[in-house]
C-alpha positions as CSV (number, residue, x, y, z in Angstrom):
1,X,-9.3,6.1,-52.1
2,X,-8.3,2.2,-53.2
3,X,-5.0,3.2,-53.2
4,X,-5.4,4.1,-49.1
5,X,-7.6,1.1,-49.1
6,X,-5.3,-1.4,-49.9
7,X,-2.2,0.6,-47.9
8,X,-4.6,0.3,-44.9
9,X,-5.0,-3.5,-45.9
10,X,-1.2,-4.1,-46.8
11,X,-0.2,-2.4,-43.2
12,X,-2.6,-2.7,-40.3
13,X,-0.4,-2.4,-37.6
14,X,0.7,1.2,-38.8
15,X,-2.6,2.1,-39.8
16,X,-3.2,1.1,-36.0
17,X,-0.5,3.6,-34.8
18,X,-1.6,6.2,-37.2
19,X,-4.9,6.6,-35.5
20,X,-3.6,6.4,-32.0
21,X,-1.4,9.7,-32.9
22,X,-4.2,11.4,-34.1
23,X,-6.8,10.3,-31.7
24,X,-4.2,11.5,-28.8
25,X,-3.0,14.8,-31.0
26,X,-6.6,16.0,-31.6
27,X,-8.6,14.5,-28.0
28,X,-10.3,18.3,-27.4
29,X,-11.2,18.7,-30.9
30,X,-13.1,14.9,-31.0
31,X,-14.2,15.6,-27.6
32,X,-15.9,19.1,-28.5
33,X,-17.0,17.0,-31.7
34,X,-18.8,14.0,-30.1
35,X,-20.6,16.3,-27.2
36,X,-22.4,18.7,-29.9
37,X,-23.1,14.9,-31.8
38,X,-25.0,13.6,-28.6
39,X,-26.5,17.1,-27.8
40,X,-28.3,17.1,-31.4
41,X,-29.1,13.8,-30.9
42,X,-30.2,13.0,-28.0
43,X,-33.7,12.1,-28.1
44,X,-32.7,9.4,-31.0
45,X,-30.1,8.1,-28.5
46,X,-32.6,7.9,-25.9
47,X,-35.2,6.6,-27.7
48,X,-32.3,3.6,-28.6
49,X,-31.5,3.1,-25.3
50,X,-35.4,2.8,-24.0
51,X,-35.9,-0.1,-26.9
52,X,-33.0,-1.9,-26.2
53,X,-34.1,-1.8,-22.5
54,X,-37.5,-3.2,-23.6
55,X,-36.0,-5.6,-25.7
56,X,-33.5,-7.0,-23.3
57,X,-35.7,-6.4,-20.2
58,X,-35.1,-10.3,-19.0
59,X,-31.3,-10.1,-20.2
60,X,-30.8,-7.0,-18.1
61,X,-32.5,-8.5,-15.0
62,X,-30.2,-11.3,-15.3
63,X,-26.9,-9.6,-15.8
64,X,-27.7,-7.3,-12.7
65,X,-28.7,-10.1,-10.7
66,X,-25.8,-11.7,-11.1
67,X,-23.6,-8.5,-10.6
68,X,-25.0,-7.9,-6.9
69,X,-24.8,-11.8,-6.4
70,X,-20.7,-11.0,-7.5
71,X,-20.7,-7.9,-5.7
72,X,-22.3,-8.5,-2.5
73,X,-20.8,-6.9,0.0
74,X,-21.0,-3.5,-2.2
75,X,-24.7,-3.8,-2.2
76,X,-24.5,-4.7,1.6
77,X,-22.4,-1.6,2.3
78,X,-25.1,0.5,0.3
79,X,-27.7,-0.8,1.8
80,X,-26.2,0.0,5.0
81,X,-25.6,3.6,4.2
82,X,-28.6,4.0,3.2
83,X,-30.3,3.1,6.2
84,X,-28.2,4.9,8.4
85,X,-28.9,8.4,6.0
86,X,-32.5,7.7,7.2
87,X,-31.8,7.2,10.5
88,X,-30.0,10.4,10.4
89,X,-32.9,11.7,8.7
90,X,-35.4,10.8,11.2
91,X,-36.1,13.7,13.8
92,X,-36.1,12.9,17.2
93,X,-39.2,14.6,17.5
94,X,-41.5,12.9,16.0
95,X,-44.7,11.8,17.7
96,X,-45.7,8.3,17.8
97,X,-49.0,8.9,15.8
98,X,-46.6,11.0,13.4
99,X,-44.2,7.3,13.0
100,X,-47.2,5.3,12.6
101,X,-48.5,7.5,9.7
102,X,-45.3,6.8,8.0
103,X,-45.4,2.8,8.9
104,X,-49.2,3.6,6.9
105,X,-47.4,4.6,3.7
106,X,-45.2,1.2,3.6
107,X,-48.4,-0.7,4.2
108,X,-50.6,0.6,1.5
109,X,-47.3,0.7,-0.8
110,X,-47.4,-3.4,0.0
111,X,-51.2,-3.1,-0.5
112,X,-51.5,-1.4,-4.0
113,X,-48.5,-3.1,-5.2
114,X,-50.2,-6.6,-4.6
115,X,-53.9,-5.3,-6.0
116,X,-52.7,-3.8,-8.7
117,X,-49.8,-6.2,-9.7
118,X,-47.7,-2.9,-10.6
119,X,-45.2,-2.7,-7.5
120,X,-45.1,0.7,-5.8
121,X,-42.3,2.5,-3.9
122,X,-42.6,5.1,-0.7
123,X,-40.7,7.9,-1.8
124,X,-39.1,10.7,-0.8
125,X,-40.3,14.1,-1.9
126,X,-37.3,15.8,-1.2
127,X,-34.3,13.3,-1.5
128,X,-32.9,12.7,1.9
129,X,-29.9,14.0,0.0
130,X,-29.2,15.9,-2.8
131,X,-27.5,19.1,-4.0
132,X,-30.7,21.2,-3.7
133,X,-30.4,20.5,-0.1
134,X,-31.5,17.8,2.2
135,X,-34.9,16.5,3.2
136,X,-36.4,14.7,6.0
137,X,-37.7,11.0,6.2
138,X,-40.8,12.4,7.9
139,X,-44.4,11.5,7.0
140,X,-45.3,14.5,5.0
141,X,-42.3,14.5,3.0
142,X,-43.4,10.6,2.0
143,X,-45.5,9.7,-1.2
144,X,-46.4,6.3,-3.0
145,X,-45.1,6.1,-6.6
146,X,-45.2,3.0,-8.5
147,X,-41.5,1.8,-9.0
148,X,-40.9,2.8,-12.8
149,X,-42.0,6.6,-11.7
150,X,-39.9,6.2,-9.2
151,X,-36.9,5.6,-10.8
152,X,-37.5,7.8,-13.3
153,X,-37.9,11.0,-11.0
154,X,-34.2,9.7,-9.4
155,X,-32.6,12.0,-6.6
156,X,-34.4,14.6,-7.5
157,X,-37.5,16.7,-5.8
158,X,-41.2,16.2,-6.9
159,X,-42.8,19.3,-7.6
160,X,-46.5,17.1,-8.3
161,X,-46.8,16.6,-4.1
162,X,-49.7,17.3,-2.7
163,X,-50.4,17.3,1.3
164,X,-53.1,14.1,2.3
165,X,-53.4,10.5,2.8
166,X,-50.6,7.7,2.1
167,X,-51.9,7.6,-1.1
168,X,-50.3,10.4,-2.6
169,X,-49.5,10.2,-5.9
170,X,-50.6,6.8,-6.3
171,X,-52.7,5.6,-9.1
172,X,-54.5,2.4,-9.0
């Protein structure tokens, strides 16, 4: 082991191109190697990942802050798709009353957020798209989540919906 210690030491650049040729020779094998390593540790890794993101909470802000200030005509073009996927996923046959109960869950999103201090989101039950299928931007597929529940459920489809009031599944 010193003896490949100090040949390591003595020639870096060939101990360089010694682990390029077997990193490219044996890619499936490390592949294979590093995927069952992540499977049979995942909740470590994500329990990493959550306290670094608690830890760098203000850091993170920052750095995406100033990626969308660099990048703003991606977040403009997003944006933009975005609201015309809604557009598109507004029927045509909505009533009136129907559009103002929806206008109701954006209010009392705004309302709880700035009681409570804990901002809240209107969010689609079923995603407007997804690979499940595609969902509607109609009032009863709507429901208040505060913003960390939110972006935890993602694109995908709440199964904790229940039909009633704007206030569904908002907690106070």
């Amino acid at each position: 082991k010193e003896k490949a210690r100090a040949w390591a030491v003595a020639n870096p650049e060939r101990k360089k191109l010694t682990n390029k040729l077997y990193i490219e020779n044996n890619k499936e094998r490390l592949r294979l190697r590093n995927e069952e390593w992540r499977n049979q540790n995942r909740t470590n890794i994500a329990a990493k990942k959550q306290a670094y993101r608690n830890e760098n909470r203000q850091a993170i802000r920052d750095r995406n802050k100033r990626w969308r200030q660099a990048n703003h005509g991606i977040v403009l073009a997003d944006r933009a798709f975005r609201k015309a996927r809604k557009r598109q996923a507004t029927p045509t046959w909505l009533t009136k009353e129907q559009r103002l109960q929806m206008r109701e869950f954006y209010i009392e999103a705004v309302r709880l957020g700035r009681e409570t201090g804990i901002p809240r989101h209107v969010d689609h039950i079923e995603p407007l798209i997804s690979a499940d299928g595609c969902g509607l931007h109609v009032p009863w597929n709507l429901q208040i989540l505060t913003a960390e529940e939110n972006v935890k459920k993602g694109n995908r489809r709440d199964t904790t919906y229940t039909v009633g009031s704007p206030t569904n599944g908002a907690t106070t």
